[in-house]
C-alpha positions as CSV (number, residue, x, y, z in Angstrom):
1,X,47.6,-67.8,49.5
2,X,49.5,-71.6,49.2
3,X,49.4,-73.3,52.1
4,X,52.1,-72.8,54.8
5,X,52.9,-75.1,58.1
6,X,54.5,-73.3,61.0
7,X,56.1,-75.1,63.5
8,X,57.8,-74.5,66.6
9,X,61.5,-75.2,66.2
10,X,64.1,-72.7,68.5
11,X,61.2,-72.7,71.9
12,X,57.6,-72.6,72.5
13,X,57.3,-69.3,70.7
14,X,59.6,-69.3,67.9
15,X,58.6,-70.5,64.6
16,X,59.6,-71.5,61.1
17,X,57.9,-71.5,58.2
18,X,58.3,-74.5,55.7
19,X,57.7,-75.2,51.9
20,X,54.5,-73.5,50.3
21,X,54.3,-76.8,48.6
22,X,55.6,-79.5,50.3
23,X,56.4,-80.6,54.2
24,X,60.1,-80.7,54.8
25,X,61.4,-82.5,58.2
26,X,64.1,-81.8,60.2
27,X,65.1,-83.4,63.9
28,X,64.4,-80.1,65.7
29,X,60.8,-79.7,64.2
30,X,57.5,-81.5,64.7
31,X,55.3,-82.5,62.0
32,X,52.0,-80.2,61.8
33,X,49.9,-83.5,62.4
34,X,52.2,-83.7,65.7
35,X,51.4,-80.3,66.3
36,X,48.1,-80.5,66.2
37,X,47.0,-83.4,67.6
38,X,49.0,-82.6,70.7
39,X,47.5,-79.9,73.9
40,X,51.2,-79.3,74.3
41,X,51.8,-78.6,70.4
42,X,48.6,-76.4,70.0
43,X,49.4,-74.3,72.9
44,X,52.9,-73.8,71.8
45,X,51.9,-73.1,68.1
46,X,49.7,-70.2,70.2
47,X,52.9,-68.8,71.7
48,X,53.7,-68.5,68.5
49,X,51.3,-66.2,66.9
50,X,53.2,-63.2,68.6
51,X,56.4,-64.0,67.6
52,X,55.0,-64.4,64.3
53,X,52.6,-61.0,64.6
54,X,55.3,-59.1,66.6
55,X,58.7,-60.1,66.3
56,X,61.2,-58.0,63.9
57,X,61.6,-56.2,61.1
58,X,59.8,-58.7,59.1
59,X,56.7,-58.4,61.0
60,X,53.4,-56.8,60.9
61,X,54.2,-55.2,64.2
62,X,56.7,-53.4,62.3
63,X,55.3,-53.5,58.9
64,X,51.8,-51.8,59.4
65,X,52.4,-48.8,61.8
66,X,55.4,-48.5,59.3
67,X,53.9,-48.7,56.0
68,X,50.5,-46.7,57.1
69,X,52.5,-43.5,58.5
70,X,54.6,-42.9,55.7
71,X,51.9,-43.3,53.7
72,X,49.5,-41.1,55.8
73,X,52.5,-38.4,56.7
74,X,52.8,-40.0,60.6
75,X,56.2,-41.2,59.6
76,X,59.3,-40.0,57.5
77,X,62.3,-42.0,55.9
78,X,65.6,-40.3,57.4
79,X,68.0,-42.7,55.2
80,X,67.2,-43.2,51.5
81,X,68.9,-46.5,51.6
82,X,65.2,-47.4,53.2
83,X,64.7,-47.8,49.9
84,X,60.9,-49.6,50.5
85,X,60.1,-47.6,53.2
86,X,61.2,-44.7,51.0
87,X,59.2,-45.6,48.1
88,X,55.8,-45.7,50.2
89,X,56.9,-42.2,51.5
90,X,56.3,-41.3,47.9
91,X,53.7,-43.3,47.4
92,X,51.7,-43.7,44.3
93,X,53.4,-45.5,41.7
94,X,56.5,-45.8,44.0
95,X,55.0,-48.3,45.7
96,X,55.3,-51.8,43.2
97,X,53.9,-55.4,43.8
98,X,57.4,-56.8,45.4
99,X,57.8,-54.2,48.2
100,X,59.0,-55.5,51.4
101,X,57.5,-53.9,54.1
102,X,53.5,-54.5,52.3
103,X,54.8,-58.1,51.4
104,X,55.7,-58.6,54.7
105,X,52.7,-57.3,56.2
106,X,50.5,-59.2,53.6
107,X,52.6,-62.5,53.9
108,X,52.8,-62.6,57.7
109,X,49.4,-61.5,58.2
110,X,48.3,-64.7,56.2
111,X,50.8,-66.6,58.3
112,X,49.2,-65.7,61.5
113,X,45.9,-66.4,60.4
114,X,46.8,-69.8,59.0
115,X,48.0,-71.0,62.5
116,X,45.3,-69.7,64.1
117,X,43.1,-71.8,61.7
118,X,45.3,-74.6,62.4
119,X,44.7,-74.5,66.4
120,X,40.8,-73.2,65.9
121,X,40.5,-76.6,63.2
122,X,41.8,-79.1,66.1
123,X,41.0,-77.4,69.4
124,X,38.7,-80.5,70.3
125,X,41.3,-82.8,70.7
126,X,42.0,-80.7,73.9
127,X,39.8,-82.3,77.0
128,X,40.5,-79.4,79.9
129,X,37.5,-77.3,79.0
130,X,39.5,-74.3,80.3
131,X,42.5,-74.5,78.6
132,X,39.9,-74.9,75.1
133,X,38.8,-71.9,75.5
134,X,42.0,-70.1,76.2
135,X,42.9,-71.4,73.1
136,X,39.7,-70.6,71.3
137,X,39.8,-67.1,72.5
138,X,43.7,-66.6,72.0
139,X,43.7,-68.2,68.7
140,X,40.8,-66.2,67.3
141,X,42.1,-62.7,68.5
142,X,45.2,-63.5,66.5
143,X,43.4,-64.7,63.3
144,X,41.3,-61.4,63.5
145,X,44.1,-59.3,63.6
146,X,46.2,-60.4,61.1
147,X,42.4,-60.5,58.9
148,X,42.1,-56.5,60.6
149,X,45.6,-55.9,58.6
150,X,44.6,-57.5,55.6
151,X,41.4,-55.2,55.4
152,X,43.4,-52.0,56.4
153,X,45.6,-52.0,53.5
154,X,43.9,-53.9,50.6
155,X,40.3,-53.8,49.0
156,X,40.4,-57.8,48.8
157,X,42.0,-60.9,50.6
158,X,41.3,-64.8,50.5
159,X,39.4,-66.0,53.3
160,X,41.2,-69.4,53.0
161,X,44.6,-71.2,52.6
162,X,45.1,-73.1,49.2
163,X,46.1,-73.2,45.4
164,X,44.4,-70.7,43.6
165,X,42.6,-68.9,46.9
166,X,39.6,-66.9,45.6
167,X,39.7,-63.5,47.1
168,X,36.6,-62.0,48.6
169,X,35.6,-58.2,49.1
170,X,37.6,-56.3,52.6
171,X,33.9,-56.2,54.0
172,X,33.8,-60.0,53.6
173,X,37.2,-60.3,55.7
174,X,35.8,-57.7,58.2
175,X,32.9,-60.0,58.6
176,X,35.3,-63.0,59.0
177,X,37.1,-61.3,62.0
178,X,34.0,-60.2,64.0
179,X,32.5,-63.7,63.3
180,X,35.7,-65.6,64.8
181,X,36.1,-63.2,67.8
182,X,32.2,-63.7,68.8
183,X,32.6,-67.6,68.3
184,X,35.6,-67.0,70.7
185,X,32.9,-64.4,73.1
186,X,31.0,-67.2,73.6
187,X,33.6,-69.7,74.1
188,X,34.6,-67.7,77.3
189,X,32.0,-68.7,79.4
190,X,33.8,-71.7,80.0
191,X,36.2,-69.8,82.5
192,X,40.2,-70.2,81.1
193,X,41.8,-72.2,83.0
194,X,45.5,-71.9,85.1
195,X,46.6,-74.9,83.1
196,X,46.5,-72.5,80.2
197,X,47.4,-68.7,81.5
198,X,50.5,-70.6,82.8
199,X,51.6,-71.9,80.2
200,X,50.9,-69.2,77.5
201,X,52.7,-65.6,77.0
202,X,51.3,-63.3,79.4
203,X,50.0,-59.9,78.8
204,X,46.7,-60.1,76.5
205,X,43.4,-59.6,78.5
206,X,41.0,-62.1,76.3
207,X,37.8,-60.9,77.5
208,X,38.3,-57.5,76.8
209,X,40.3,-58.0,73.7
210,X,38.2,-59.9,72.0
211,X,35.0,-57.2,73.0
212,X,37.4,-54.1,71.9
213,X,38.4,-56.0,68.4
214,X,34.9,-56.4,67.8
215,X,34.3,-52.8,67.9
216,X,37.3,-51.8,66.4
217,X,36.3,-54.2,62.9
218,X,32.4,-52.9,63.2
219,X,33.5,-49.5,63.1
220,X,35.2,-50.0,59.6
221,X,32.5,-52.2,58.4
222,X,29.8,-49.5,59.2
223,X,28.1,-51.7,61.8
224,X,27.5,-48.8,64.2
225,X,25.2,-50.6,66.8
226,X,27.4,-53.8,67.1
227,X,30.9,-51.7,67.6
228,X,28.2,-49.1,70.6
229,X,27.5,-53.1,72.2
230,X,31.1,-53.9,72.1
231,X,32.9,-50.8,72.9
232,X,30.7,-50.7,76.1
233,X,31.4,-54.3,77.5
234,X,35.8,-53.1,77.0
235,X,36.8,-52.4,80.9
236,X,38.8,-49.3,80.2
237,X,41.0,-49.6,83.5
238,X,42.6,-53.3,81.8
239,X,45.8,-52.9,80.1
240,X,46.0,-55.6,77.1
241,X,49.4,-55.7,75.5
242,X,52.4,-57.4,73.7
243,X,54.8,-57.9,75.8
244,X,59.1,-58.3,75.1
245,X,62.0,-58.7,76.1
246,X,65.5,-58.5,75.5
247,X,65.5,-61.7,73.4
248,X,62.1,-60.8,71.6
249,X,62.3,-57.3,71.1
250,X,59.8,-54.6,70.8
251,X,59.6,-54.1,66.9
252,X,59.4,-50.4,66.6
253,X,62.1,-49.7,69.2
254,X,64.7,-52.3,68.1
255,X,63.9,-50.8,64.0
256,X,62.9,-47.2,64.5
257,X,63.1,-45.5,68.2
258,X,66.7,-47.2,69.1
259,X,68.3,-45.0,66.3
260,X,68.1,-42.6,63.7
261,X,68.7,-44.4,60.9
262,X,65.1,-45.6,59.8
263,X,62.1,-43.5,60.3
264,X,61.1,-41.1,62.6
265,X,57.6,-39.1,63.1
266,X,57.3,-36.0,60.5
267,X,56.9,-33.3,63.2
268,X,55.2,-32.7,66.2
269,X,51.7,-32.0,64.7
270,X,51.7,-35.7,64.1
271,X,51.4,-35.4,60.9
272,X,48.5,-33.4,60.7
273,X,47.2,-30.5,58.3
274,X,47.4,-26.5,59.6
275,X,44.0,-27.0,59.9
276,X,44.2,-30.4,62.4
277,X,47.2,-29.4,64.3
278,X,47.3,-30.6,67.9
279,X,46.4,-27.6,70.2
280,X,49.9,-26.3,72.0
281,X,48.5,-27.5,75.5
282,X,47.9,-31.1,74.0
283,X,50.0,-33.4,77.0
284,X,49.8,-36.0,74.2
285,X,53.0,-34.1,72.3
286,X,55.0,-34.4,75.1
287,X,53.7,-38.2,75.6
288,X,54.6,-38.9,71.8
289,X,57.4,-36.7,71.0
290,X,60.8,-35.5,72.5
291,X,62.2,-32.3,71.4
292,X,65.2,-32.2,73.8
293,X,67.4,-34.3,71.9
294,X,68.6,-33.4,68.3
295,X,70.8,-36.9,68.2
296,X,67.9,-39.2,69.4
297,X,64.5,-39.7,67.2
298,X,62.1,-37.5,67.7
299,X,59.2,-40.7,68.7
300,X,59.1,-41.4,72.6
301,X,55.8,-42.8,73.3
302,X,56.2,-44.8,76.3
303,X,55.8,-48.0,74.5
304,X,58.9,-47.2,72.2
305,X,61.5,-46.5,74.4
306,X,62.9,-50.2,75.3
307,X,63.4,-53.5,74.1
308,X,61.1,-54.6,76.8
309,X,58.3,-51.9,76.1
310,X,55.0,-53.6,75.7
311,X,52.6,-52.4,73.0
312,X,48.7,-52.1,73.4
313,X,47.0,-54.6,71.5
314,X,43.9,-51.6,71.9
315,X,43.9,-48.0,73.8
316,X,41.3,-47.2,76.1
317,X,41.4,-43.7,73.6
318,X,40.7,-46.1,71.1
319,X,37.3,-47.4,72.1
320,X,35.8,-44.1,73.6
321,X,36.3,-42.9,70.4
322,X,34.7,-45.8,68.6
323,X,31.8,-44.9,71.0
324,X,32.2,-41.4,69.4
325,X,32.0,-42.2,66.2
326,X,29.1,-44.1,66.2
327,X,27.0,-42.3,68.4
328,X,27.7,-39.1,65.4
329,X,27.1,-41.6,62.6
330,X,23.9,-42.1,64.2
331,X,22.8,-39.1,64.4
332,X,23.1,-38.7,68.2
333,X,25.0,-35.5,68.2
334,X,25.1,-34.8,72.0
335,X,26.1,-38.7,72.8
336,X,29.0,-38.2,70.4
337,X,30.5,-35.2,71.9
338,X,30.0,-36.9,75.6
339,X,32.4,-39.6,74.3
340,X,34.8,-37.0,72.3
341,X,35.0,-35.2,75.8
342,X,35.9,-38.2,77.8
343,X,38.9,-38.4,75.2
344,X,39.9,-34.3,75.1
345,X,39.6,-34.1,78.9
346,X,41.1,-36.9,80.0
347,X,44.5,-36.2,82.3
348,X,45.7,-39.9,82.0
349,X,44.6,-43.9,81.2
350,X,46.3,-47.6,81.5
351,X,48.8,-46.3,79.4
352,X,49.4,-43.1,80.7
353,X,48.0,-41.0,77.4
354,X,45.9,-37.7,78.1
355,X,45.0,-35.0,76.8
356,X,44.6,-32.5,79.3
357,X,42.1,-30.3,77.5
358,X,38.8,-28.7,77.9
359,X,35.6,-30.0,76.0
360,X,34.5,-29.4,72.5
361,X,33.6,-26.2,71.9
362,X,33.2,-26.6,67.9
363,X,29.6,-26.5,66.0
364,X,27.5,-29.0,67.2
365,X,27.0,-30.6,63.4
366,X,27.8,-33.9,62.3
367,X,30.4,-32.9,59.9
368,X,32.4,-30.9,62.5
369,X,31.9,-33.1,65.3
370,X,33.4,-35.7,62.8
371,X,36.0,-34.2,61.6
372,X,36.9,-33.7,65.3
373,X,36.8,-37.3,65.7
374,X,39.2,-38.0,63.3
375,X,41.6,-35.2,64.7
376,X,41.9,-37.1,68.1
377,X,42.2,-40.5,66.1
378,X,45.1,-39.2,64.5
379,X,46.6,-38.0,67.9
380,X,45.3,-40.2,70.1
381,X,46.2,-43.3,68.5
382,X,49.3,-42.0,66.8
383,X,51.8,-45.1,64.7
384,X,48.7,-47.5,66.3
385,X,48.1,-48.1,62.4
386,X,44.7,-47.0,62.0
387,X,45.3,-43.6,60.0
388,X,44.9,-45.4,56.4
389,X,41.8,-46.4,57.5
390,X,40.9,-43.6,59.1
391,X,41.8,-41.3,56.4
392,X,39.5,-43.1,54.2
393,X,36.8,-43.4,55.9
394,X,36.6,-40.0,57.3
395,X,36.4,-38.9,53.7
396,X,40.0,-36.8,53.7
397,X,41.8,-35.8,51.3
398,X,43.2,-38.4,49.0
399,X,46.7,-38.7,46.3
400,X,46.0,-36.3,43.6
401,X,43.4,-34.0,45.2
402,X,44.8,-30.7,46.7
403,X,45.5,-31.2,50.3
404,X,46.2,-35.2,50.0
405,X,46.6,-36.0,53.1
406,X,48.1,-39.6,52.1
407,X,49.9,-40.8,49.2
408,X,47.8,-44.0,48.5
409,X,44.2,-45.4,48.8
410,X,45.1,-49.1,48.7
411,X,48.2,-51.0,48.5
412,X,48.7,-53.6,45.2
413,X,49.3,-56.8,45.8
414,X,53.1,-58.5,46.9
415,X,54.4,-60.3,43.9
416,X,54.8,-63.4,45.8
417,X,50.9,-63.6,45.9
418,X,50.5,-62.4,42.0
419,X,53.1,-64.6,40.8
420,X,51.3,-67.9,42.9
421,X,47.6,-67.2,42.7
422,X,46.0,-66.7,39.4
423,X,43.0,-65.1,41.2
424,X,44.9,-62.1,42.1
425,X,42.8,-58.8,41.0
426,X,44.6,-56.2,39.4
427,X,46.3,-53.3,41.2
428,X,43.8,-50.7,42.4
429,X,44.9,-47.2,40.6
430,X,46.6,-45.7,43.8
């Protein structure tokens, strides 16, 4: 990946990318060594990492759910003239290096983590010890995100920004995130101060962010005791979420739920196989789905139904099941199906998802107990951008074995990154 300065141009949190090669200059934009050596430019270049993460059709909030549930069957296109968002619908070979929604996901993933690295590589010029680590701990739940989406959709990634970036293995950039968000753990004892939560967009809950993030990149690395220690420190009760307006829209509403014109979710079994369907008393169709409306798309969670809808940055659903997972990775069959039953009976959470249902009553095995698992993933955390992932890992059915439950393994890499870094590996197969 070349090296990219952001800078804060339109207000605090709006940015604009310059040159890949050169530093252009115009009277509305600081330099990046004004940026940087500035409290004020660091802390607005950190209002800027969810504009940049969150903010339109261009961006990974828009970009990952979107490209992961075509590509697992959460999602279909409804207008052909989608015609990237079509192609990974398709998937396989359908999908080519210069596709739009992975090249945005890719490019502005790597454009989040750079100004992350950029506030993280100059937070010590900042002398309010409270407002450092606000910035530590902000800064490095953005860079592990955007490093989370990297992982998620391809097998490598560069670590860092220059000419020629060597890539490194997804378990190397898994690392990388769970390494920056328990530098930014242990920045937090130094209490954040008001002289930063005033001054930054509200909404995320560092503490419990950074704890649920570490859990959530353990669990794909295979770290099973690390993402138990995490999950259990998250304060399920906390809401952590992006938050929008009418100026900076929600991302999937202002593409997807505002219309019918995009995508919409393939059915009301999100997605699923006859043989994973969502039981008919599920109160999580009725959360996800509305059926009353022929004219209006069929997705209705509550946090794609306005402009102004926050998103979870993590569900509570999410991290009991982490728990879950674990505990039946382990080996700890009657733990596991504890934290499975804390997700099938619940009536409600911070975000109002539950399930309603009564408690596993499947074979008490690993395999089915697993497989379980996964079936509340994909329900429970439905368009959260995890079923990829969670496809492959759970071992289902891949493109061009019977069943395939998804139509690709790994994306190949955008053109822009081929075509400027002659250390770009090949295409994986599918």
């Amino acid at each position: 990946m070349k090296k990219t300065f952001i800078y804060s141009v339109l207000t605090a949190t709006t940015l604009l990318a310059t040159s890949c090669n050169q530093e252009f200059l115009n009277p509305s934009a600081a330099s990046e060594q004004q940026v940087v050596n500035d409290v004020n430019g660091l802390i607005a270049l950190a209002n800027g990492l969810q504009y940049r993460l969150t903010i339109g059709r261009a961006s990974p909030g828009y970009a990952l759910p979107t490209a992961i549930g075509l590509t697992t069957k959460e999602l279909k296109v409804l207008n052909a003239g989608n015609g990237d968002e079509a192609f990974l619908e398709t998937g396989a070979g359908s999908v080519q290096n210069p596709n739009s929604v992975i090249s945005n996901l890719w490019n502005q993933s790597h454009l989040v983590k750079a100004n992350a690295d950029n506030i993280l590589n100059n937070v010590n010029i900042v002398q309010d010890a409270g407002t450092k680590s606000g910035l530590i701990a902000y800064a490095s739940i953005f860079k592990a995100l955007a490093l989370g989406n990297l992982a998620t959709g391809w097998e490598q990634a560069p670590l860092v920004v220059g000419t020629n970036a060597a890539f490194v293995p997804r378990a190397d950039v898994l690392k990388a995130a769970i390494t920056t968000l328990e530098s930014a753990a242990t920045a937090l004892a130094t209490p954040v101060s008001a002289s930063f939560t005033s001054r930054i967009v509200p909404g995320i809950d560092l503490a419990n962010t950074i704890q649920a993030l570490i859990a959530r990149y353990s669990i794909m690395l295979g770290d099973y005791d690390k993402a138990l220690a995490a999950a259990a420190k998250v304060d399920l009760t906390k809401k952590s979420a992006f938050n929008f307006d009418d100026t900076s829209r929600n991302p999937m509403f202002d593409v997807v739920f505002s219309n019918r014109n995009v995508t919409e979710p393939t059915n009301t079994d999100f997605g699923l196989p006859a043989s994973l369907k969502p039981e008919a008393a599920d109160k999580r169709i009725p959360f996800f789905f509305q059926t009353s409306s022929a004219t209006n798309n069929l997705g209705r969670a509550s946090f794609y139904t306005a402009n102004n809808s926050a998103l979870p940055v993590y569900l509570p659903g999410e991290i009991i099941l982490i728990k879950a997972e674990a505990q039946a990775r382990k080996g700890n069959l009657d733990a596991a199906v504890t934290e499975l039953n804390n997700v099938l009976t619940k009536t409600t959470d911070a975000w109002g998802i539950g399930a309603g249902l009564p408690a596993y009553a499947g074979e008490k095995t690993a395999t089915a107990i697993l497989t379980e698992i996964y079936r509340q993933r994909s329900i429970e955390l439905f368009l959260q951008g995890f079923r990829l992932e969670d496809s492959r890992r759970f071992g289902r059915p891949g493109p061009g074995t019977a069943g395939a439950e998804r139509t690709r393994n790994w994306y190949p890499y955008p053109t822009t990154e081929k075509d400027n870094n002659t250390n770009t590996p090949n295409d994986p197969a599918i």
